[in-house]
C-alpha positions in Angstrom: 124.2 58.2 96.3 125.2 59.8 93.0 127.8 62.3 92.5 126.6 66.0 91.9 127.4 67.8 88.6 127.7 70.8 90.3 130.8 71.9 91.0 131.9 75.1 92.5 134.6 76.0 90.2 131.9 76.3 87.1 132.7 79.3 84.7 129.9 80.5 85.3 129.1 82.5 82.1 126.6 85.4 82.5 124.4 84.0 79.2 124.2 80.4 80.9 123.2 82.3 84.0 120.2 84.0 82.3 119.1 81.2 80.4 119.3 79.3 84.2 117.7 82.3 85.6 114.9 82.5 83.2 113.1 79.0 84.3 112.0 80.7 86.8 108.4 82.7 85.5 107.9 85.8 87.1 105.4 88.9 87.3 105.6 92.0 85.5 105.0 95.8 86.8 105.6 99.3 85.7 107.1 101.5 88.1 106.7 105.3 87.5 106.1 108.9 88.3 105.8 112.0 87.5 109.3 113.8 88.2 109.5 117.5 86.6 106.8 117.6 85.2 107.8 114.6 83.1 106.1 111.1 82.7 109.2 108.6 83.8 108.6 104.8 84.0 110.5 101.3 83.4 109.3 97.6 83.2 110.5 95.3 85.7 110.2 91.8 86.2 111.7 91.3 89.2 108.7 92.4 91.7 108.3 90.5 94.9 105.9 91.1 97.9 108.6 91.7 101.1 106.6 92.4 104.3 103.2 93.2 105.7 104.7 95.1 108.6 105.4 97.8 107.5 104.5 97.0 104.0 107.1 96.9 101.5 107.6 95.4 98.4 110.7 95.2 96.2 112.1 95.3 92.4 115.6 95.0 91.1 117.2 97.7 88.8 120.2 97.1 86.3 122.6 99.6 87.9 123.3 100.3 84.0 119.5 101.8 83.7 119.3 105.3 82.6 115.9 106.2 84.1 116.3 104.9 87.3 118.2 107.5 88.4 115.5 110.1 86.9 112.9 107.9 88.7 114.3 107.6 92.0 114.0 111.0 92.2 110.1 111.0 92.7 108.2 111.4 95.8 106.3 108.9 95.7 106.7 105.9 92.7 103.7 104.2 91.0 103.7 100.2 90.9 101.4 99.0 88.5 100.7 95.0 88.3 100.4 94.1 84.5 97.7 91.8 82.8 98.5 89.0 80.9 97.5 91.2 77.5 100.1 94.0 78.3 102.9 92.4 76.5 102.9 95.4 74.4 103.2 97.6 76.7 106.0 96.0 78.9 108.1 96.5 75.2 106.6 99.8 75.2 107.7 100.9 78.6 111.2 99.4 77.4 111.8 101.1 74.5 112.4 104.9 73.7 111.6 107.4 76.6 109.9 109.9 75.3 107.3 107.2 73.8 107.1 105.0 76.9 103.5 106.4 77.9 102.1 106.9 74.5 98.5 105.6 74.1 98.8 104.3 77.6 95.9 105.2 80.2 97.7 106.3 83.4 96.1 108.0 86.5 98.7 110.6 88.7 98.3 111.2 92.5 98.5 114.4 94.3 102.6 113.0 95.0 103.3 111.9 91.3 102.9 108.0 91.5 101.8 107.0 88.6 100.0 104.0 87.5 98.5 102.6 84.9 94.8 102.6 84.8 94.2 98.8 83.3 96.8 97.1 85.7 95.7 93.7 88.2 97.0 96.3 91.4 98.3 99.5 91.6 100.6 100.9 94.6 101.6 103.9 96.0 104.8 103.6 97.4 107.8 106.0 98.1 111.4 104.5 98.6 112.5 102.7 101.7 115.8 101.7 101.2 118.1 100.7 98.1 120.9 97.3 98.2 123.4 97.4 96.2 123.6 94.1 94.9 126.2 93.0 92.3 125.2 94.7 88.7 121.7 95.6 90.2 120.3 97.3 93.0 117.0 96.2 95.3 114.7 98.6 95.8 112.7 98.0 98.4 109.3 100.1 98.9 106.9 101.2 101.6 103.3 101.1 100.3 101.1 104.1 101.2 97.9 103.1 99.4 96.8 99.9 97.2 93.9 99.3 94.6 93.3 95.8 93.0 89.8 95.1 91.1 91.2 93.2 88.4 91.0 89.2 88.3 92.4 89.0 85.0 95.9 86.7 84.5 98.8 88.2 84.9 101.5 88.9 82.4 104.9 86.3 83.3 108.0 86.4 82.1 109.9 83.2 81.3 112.8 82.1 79.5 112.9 85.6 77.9 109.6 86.1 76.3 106.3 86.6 77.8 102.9 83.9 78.5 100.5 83.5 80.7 98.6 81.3 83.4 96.6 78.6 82.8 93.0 79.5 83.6 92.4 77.5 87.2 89.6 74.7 86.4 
């Protein structure tokens, strides 16, 4: 048996962490709504699939973020799957708030979700609960309605930059 390098007095340095963290591809959605009158929405990367029963889903939030606290203020929230060719718009819906939506196709319900309207699945949700968690929070939300048409690839996020699936043979 070898000897582990781990060792659980590591410094462990929050840039070694994200480059660790970062091996690990994962799926990108927008999450937004109409609040005020107001088109508010974030990129997140972090979007898992939680429970069938009831159904919830879940993102993490820098507890840092300036729109979350705007956002979370919604009825209901809009999550919108992205497509490998949104790369764009994931910097997009990073960058200056009042250009976030900007040339961007988005449908509104009757409760303010808002999605966009070329995403793999759209949700519905409203918030179920919020963990604090260290620097971030989880956000964990009940879905209401779901629409998926799309079998395009999915935009990923890895090692800080974003790619795509290989097409299945």
């Amino acid at each position: 048996m070898s000897v582990s390098p781990l060792s659980t007095n590591q410094d462990l340095d929050p840039q070694r962490l994200r480059e660790a963290f970062g091996i690990f591809p994962s799926g990108v959605v927008a999450v937004a709504a109409e609040v005020d009158g107001r088109r508010i929405g974030l990129a997140a990367s972090s979007f898992t699939s939680v429970s069938l029963d009831p159904p919830l889903v879940s993102f993490s939030i820098a507890n840092t973020s300036k729109t979350w606290p705007d956002l979370r203020r919604a009825e209901h929230v809009g999550v919108t799957i992205l497509a490998a060719h949104h790369g764009d718009v994931c910097r997009q819906l990073a960058g200056p708030v009042d250009q976030r939506f900007d040339g961007i196709d988005v449908t509104a319900t009757e409760d303010g979700a808002l999605t966009l309207d070329e995403g793999l699945a759209r949700f519905d949700c409203t918030i179920h609960r919020e963990v604090e968690a260290g620097d971030h929070t989880i956000v964990l939300l009940e879905l209401h309605a779901v629409e998926h048409a799309d079998t395009s690839l999915p935009l990923l996020f890895h090692r800080s930059g974003f790619g795509q699936m290989a097409k299945p043979a």
